[in-house]
MIFI-989035 format. One record per atom (N, C-alpha, C): atom name; z, y, x. Coordinates in steps of 0.2 Angstrom, whole numbers. Atoms other than C-alpha are relative to their C-alpha. Layout:
REM MIFI-989035
 tormar    pz    py    px
     CA     Z     Y     X
...
//
This chain:
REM MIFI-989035
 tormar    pz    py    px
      N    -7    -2     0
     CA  -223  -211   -19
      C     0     7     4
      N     0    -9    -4
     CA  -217  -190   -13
      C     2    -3     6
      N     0    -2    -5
     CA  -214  -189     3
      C     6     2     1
      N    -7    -3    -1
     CA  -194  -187     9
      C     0     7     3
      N     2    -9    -2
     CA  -193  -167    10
      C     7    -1     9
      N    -4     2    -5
     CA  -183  -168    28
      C    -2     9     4
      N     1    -8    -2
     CA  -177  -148    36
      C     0    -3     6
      N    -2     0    -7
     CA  -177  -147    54
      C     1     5     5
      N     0    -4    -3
     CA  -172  -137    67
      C    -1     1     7
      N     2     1    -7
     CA  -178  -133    85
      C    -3     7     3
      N     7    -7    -1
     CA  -189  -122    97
      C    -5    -3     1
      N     8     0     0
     CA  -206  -120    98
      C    -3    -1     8
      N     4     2    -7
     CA  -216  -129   114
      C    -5    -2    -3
      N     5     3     1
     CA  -230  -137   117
      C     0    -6    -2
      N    -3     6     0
     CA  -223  -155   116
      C     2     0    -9
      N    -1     3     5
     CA  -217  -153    99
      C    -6     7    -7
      N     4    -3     7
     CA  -230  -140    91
      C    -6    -3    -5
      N     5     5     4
     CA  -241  -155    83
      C     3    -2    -5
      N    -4     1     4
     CA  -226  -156    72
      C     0     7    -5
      N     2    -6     4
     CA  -225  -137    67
      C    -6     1    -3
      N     5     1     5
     CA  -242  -137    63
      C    -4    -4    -4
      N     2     6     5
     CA  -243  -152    54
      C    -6    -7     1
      N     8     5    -4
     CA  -258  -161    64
      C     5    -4     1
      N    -3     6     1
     CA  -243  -174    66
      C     7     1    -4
      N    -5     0     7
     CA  -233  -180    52
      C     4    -6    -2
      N    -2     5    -1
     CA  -220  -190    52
      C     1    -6    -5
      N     2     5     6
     CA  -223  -207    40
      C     4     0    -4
      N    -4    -2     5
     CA  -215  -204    23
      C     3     8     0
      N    -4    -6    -1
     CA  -208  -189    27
      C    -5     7    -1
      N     4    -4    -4
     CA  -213  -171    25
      C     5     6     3
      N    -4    -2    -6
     CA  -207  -163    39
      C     1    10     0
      N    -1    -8     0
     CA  -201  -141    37
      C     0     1     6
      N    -3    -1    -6
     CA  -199  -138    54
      C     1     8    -1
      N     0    -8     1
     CA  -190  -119    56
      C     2     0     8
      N     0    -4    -7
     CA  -192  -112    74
      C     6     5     3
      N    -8    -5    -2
     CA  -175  -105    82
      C     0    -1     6
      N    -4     0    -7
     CA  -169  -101    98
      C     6    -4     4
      N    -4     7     1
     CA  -161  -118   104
      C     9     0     0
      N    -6     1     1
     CA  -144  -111   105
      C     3    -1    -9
      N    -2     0     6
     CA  -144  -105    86
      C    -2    -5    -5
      N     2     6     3
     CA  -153  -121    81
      C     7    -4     1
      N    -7     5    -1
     CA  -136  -133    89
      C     6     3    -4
      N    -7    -4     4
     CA  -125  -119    80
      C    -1    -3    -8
      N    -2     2     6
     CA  -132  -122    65
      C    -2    -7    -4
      N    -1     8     0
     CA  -135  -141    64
      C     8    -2     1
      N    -8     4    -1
     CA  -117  -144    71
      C     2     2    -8
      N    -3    -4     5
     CA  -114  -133    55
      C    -2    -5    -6
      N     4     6     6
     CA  -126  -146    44
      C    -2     2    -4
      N     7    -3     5
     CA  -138  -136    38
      C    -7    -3     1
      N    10     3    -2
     CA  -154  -146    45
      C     4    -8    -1
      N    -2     7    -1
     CA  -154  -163    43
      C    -1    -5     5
      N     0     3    -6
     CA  -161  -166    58
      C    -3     5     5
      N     0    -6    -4
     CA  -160  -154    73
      C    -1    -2     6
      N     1    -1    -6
     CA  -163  -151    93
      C     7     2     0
      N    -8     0     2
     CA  -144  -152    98
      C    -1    -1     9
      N    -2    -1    -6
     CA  -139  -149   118
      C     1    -8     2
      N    -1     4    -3
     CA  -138  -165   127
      C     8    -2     1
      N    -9     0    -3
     CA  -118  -163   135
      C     3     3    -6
      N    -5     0     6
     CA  -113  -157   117
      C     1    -4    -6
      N     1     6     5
     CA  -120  -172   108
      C     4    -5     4
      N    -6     6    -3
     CA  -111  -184   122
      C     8     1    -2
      N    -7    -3     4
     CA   -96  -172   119
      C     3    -1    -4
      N    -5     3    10
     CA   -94  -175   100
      C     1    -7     0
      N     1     5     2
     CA   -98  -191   102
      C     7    -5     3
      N    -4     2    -4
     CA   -86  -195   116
      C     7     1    -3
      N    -5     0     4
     CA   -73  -188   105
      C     1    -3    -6
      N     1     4     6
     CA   -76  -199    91
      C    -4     3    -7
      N     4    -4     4
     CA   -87  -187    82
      C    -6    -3    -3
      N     5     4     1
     CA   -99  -198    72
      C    -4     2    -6
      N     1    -1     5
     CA  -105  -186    61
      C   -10     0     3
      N     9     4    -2
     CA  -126  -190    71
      C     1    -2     4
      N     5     6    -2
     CA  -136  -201    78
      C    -6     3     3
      N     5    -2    -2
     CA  -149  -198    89
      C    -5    -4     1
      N     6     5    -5
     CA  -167  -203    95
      C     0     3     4
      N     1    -2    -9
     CA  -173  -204   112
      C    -6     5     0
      N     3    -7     1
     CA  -184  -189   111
      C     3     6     2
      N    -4    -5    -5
     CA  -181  -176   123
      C    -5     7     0
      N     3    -6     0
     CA  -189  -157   119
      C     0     3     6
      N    -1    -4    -5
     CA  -181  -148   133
      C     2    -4     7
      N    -1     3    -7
     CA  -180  -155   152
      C     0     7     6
      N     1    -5    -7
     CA  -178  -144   167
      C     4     0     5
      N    -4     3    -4
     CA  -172  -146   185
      C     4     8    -1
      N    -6    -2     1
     CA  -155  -135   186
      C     1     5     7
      N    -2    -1    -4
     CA  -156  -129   204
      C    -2     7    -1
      N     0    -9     1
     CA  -164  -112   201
      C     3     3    -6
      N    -2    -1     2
     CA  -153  -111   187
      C     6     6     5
      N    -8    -3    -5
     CA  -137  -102   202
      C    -4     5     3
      N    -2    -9    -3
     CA  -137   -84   204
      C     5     1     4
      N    -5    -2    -2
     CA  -128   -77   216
      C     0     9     2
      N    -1    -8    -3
     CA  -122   -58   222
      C    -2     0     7
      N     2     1    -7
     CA  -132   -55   236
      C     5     3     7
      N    -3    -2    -5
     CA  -117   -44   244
      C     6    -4     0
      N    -5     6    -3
     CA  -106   -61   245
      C     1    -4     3
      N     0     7    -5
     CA  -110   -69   258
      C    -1    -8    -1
      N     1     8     3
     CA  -116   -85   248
      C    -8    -2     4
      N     5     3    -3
     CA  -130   -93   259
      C    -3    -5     0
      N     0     6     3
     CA  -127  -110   256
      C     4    -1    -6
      N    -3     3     6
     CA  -121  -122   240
      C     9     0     3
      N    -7     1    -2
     CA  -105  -124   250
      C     6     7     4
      N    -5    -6    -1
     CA  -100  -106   251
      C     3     3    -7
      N    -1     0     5
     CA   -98  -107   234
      C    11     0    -2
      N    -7     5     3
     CA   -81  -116   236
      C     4     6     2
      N    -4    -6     2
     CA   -67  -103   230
      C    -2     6    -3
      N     4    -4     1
     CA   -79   -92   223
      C     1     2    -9
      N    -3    -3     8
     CA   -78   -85   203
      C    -9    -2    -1
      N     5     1     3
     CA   -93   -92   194
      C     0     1    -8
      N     1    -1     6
     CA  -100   -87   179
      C    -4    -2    -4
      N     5     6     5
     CA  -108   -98   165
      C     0     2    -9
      N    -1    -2     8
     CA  -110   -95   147
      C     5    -4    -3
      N    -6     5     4
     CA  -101  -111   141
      C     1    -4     5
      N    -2     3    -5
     CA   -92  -121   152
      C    -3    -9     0
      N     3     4    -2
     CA   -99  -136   146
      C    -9    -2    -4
      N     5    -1     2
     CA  -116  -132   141
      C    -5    -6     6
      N     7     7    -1
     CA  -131  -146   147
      C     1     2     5
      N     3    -1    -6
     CA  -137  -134   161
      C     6     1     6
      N    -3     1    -5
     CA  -121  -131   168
      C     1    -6     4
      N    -3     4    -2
     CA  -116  -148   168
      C    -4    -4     6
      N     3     2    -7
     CA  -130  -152   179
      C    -2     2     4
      N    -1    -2   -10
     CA  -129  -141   193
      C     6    -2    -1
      N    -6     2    -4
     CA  -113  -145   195
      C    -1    -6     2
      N     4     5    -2
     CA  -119  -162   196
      C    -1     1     7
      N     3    -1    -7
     CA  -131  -157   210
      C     7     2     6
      N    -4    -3    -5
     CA  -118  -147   219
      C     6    -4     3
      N    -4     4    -4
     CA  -106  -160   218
      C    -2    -7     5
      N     7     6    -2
     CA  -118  -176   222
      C    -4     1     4
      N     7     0    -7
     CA  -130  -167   234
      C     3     4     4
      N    -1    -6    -4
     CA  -118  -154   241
      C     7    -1     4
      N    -6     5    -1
     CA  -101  -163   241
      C     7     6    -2
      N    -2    -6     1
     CA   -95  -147   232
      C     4     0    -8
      N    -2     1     8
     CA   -82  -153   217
      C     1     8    -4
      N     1    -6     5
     CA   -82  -140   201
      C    10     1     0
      N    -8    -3    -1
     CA   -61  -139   204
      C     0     4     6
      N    -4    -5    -3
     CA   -64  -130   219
      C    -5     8     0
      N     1    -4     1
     CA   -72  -116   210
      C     3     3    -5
      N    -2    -3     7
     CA   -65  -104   197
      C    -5     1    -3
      N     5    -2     5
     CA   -75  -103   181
      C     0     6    -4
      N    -1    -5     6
     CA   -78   -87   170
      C    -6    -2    -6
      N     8     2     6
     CA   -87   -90   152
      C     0     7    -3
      N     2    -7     5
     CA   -94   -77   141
      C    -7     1    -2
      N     5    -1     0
     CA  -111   -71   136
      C    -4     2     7
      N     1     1    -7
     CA  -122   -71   150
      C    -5     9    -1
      N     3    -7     0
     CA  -133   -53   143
      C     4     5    -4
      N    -4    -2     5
     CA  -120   -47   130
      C     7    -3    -1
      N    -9     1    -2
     CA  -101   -49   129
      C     0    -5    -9
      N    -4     2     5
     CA   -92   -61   115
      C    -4    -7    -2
      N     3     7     3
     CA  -102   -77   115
      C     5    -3    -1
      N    -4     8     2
     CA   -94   -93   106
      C     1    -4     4
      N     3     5    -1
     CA   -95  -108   115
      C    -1    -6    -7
      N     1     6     6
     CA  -101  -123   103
      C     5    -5     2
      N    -5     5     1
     CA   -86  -135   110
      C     5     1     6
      N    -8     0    -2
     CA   -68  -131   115
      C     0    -5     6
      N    -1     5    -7
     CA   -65  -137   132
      C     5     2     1
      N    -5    -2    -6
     CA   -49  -138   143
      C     0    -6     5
      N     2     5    -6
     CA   -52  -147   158
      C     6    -2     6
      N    -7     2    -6
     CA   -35  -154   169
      C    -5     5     7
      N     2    -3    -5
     CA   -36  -146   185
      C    -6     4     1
      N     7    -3     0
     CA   -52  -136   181
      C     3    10    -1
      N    -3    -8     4
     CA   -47  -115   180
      C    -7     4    -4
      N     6    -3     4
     CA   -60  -109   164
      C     3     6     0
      N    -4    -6     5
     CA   -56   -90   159
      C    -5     3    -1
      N     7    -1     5
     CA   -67   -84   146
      C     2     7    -1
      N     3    -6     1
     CA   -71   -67   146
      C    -3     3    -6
      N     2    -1     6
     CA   -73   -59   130
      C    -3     9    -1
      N     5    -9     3
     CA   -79   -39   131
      C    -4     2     6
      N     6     0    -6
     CA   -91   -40   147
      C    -3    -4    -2
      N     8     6    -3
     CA  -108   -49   151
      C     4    -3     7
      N    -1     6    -7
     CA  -107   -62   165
      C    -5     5     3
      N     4    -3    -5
     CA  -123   -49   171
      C     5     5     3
      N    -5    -6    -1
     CA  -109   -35   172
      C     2    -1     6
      N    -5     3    -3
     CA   -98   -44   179
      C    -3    -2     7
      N     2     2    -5
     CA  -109   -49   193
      C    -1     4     5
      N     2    -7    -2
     CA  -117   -33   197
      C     7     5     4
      N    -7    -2    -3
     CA   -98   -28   199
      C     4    -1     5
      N    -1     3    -4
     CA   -94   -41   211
      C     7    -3    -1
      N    -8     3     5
     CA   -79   -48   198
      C    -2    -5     0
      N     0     7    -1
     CA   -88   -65   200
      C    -4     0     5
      N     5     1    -5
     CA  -100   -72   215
      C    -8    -1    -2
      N     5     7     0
     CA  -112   -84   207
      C    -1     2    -9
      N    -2     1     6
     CA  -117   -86   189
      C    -6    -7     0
      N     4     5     3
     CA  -125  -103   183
      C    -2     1    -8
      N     2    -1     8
     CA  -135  -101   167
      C    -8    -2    -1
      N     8     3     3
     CA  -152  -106   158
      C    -5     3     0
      N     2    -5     0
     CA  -158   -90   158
      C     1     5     7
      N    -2    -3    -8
     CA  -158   -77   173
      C     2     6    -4
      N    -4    -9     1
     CA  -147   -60   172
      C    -4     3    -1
      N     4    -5     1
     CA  -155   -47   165
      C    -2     4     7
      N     0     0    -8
     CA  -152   -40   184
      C    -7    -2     3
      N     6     3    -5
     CA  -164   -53   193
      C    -5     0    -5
      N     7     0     3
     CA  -177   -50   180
      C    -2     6     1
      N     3   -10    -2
     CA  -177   -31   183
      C    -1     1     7
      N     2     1    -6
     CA  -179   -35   201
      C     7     1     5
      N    -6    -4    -4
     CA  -160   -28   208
      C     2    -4     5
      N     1     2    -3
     CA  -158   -32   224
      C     8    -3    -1
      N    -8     3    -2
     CA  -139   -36   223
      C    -1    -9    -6
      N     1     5     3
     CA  -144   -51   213
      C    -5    -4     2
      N     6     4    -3
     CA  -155   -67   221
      C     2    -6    -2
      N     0     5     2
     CA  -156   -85   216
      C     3    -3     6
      N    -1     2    -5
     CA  -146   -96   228
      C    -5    -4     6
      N     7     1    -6
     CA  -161  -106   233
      C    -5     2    -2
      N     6    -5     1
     CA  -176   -94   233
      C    -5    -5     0
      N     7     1     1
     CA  -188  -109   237
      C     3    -9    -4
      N    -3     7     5
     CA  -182  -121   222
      C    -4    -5    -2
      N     6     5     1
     CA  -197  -127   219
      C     0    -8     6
      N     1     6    -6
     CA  -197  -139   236
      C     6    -1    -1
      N    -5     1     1
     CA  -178  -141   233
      C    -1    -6    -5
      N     0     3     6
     CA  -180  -149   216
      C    -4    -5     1
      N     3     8     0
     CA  -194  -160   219
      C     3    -3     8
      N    -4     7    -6
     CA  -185  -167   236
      C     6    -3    -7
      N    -5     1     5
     CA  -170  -167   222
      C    -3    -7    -5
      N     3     3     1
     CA  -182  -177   213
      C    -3    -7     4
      N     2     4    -1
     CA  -191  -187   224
      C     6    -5     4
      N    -5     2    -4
     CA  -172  -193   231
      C     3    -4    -6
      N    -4     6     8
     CA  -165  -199   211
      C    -4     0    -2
      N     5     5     7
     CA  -181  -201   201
      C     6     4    -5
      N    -3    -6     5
     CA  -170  -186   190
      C    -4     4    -2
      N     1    -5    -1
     CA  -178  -176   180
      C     5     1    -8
      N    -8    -1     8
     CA  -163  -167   168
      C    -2     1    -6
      N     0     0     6
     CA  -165  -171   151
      C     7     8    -3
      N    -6    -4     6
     CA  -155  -153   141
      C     1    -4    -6
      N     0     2     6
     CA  -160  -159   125
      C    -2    -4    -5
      N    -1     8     4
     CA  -159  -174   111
      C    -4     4    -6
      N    -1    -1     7
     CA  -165  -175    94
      C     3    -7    -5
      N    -4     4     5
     CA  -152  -179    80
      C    -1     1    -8
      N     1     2     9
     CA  -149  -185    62
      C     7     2    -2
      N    -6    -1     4
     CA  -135  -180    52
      C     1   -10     0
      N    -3     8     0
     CA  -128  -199    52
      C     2     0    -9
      N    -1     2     6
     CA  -125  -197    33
      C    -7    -2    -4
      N     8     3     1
     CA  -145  -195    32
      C    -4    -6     2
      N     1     5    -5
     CA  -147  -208    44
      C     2    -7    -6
      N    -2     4     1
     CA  -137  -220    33
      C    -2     0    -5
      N     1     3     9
     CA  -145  -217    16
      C    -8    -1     2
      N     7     1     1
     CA  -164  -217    22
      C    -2    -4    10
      N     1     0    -4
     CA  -162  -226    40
      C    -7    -2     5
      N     7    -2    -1
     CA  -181  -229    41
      C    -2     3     3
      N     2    -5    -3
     CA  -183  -211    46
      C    -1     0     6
      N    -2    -4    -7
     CA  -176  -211    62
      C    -7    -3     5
      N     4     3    -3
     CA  -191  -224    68
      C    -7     4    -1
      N     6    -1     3
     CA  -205  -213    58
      C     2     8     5
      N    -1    -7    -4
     CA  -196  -198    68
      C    -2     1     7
      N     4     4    -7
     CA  -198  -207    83
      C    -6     1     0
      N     9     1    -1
     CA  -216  -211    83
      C    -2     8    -3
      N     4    -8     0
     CA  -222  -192    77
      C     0     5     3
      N    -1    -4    -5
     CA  -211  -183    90
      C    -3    -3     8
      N     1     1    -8
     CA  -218  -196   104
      C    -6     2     0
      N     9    -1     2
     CA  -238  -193    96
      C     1     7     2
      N     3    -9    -2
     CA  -237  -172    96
      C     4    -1     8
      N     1    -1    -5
     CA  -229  -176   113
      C    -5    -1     6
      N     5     3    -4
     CA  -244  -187   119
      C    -5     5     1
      N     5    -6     2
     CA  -255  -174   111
      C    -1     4     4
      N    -1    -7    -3
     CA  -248  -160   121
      C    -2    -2     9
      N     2     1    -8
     CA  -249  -171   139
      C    -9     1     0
      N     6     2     1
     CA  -267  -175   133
      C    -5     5    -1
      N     2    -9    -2
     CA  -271  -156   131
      C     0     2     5
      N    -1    -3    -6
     CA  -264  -152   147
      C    -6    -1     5
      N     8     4    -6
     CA  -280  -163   156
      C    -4     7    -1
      N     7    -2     1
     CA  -292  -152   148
      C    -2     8     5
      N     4    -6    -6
     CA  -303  -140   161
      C    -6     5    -3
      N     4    -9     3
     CA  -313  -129   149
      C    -1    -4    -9
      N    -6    -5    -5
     CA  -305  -122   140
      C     4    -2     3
      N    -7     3    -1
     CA  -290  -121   148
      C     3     1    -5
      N    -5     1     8
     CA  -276  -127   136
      C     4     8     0
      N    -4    -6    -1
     CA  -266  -111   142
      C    -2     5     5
      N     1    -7    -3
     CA  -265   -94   150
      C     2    -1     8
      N    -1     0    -8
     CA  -264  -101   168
      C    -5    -2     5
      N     6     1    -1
     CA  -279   -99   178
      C     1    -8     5
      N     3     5    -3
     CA  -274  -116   191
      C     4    -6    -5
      N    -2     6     2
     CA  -266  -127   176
      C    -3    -5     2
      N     3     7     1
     CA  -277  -142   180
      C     3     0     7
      N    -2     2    -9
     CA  -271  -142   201
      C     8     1    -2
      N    -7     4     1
     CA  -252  -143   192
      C     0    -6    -4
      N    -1     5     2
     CA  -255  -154   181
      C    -2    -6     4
      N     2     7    -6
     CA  -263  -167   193
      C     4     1     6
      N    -4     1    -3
     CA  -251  -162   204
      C     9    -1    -2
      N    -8     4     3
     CA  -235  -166   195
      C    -3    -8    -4
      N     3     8     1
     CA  -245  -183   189
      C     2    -3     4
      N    -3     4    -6
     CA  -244  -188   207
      C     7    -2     1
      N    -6    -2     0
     CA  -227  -184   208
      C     4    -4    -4
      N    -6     4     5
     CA  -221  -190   191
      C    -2    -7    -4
      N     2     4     4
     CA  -233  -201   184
      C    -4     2    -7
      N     6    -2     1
     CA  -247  -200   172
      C     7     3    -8
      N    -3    -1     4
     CA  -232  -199   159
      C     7     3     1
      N    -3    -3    -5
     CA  -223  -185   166
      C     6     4    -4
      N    -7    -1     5
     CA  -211  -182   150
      C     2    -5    -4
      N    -3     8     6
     CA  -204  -198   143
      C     5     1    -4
      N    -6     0     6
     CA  -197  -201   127
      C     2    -7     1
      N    -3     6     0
     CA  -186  -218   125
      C     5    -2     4
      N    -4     2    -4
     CA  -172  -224   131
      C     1    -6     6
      N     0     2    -7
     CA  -176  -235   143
      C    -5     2     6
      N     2    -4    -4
     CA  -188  -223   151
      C     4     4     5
      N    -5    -4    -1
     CA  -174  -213   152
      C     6    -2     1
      N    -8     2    -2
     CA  -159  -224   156
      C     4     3     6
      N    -2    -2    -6
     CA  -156  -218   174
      C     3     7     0
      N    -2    -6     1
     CA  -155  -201   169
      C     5     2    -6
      N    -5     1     7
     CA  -145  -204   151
      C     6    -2     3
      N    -7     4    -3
     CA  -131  -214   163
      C     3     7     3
      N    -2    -8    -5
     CA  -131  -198   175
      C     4     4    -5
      N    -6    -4     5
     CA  -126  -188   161
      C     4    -1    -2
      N    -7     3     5
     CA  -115  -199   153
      C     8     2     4
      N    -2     1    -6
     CA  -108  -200   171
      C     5     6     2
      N    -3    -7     2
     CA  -106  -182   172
      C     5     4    -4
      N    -5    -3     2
     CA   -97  -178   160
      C     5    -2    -2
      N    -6     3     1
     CA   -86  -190   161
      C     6     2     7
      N    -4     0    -6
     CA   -81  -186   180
      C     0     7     0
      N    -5    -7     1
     CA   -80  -166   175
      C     2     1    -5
      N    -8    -1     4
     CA   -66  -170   163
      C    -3     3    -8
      N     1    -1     7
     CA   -77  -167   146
      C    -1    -5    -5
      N     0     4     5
     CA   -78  -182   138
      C     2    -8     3
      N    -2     5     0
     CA   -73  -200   138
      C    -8    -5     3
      N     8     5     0
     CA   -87  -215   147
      C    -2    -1    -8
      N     4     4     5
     CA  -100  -219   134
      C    -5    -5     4
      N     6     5    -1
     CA  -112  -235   134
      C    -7     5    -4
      N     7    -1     3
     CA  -131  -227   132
      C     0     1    -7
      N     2     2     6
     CA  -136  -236   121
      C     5     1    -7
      N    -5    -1     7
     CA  -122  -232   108
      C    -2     8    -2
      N     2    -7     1
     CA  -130  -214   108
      C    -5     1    -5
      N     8     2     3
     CA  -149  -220   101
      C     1    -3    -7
      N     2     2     1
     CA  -154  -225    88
      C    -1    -9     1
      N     1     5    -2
     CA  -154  -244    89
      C    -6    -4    -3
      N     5     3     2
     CA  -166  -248    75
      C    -6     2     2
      N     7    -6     0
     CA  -181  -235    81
      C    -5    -4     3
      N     9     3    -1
     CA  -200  -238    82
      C     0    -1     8
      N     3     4    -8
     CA  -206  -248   100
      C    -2     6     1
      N     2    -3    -7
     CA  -209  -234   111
      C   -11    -1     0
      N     6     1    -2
     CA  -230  -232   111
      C    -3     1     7
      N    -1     3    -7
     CA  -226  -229   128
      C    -8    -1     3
      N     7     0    -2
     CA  -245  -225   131
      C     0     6     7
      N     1    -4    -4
     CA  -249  -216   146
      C    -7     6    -3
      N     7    -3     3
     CA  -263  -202   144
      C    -6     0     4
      N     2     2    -5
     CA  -278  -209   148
      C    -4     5     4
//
């Protein structure tokens, strides 16, 4: 029998490049994958061009929380990243600590985008620093007129979107303090001093952040068109098991000491140093791997006024392949 021709949309890591190149295939299926930039990928799945896409975390709870049932996700998670070196500040602000932030003009790309939604998180939860006592600016964070992918108005939240400036402008101009974003300001990447990360040494930040909630931030899901979902529901278990193999693949790579898997002369003393730290399986797919983490979100976006509670598990997947859940040995 052929093989269900199935588009997909996403970026390109190491975690899912056993997919792009075909060395894993997911059963029944043959699988297009087309490599995008994970914004333009969520754009054009929301739109329904791929039938199954990499889709933002807090814009999937989002739609869903709103009654939006047009996907379905697995528990498979492409992009993870902790959030605290995400927060730029203006260095002639006077911002030293998370709690000089409060009353301050913050600028974010989308107001409820994954990353924002977990520093604020942090800030409020580790800092005691709710998101109403700061003013929001949105907009493009390198270029003026970005979309957001989902209409927010938040009670008692002040958004104001910004449409013919950059958030880096804006920054450099001292028209906002702070900016939270995925990316860093063109600014802090050309070195200018008026622009510094809030916490300089976030590496020790993060993993204390970590070793205090067993948190590490899922951004992103992978979903189904719910219409392809319901005429071939099969897939989603043969989607499952191929995204968990090219990721076991890629942990399984990371061991190797000659060569090195990558262009970093001490990958083997990270890699066995985030082992210790996270466990031999130090990016888990599955929902109950990730439950702790999946609530938090849930948690999140429901206590900064974007979405309604959801239960987990009403997000996944319910019939999907048992988790192989193999460590690497």
């Amino acid at each position: 029998m052929t093989d269900l021709h199935v588009a997909y949309a996403g970026h390109l890591s190491d975690r899912v490049y056993d997919l792009y190149s075909r060395a894993t295939r997911p059963t029944g299926l043959e699988f297009d994958f087309t490599p995008l930039p994970p914004v333009e990928a969520f754009r054009r799945m929301l739109e329904g061009e791929f039938e199954v896409g990499e889709l933002s975390l807090s814009t999937y709870i989002i739609h869903r929380s709103r009654g939006d049932e047009r996907f379905i996700a697995i528990p498979a998670f492409p992009s993870r990243v902790f959030r605290h070196r995400a927060i730029y500040v203006n260095t002639r602000a006077g911002i030293q600590a998370p709690g000089d932030l409060r009353g301050r003009k913050v600028g974010v790309p989308e107001y409820q985008m994954t990353a924002a939604v977990w520093a604020r998180g942090a800030l409020q939860h580790e800092y005691g620093l709710d998101p109403k006592e700061m003013i929001w600016v949105t907009g493009g964070l390198k270029e003026a007129g970005r979309r957001p992918l989902v209409a927010v108005d938040v009670p008692g939240v002040s958004v104001e979107p910004v449409h013919d400036r950059s958030l880096n402008d804006l920054l450099l101009a001292g028209e906002i303090d702070a900016i939270i974003a995925p990316h860093a300001p063109p600014a802090f990447d050309a070195g200018d001093p008026r622009v510094a990360r809030l916490f300089p040494d976030y590496r020790q930040v993060e993993r204390a952040y970590f070793e205090r909630t067993r948190i590490f931030p899922i951004m992103h899901t992978v979903v189904l068109k719910r219409s392809f979902y319901d005429e071939v529901p099969w897939a989603a278990a043969s989607l499952f098991d191929a995204f968990h193999e090219a990721k076991q693949n890629c942990l399984q790579r990371l061991r190797a000491v000659e060569p090195l898997p990558i262009s970093l002369p001490w990958i083997d003393v990270e890699v066995e140093a985030t082992r210790t730290l996270f466990g031999d399986d130090f990016w888990p797919y599955g929902v109950e791997e990730n439950r702790l983490v999946l609530e938090t979100a849930c948690r999140y976006v429901e206590e900064q006024g974007l979405g309604r509670s959801l239960d987990v598990d009403d997000l996944f997947v319910t019939e999907r392949a048992e988790s192989k859940r193999s460590t690497v040995p």
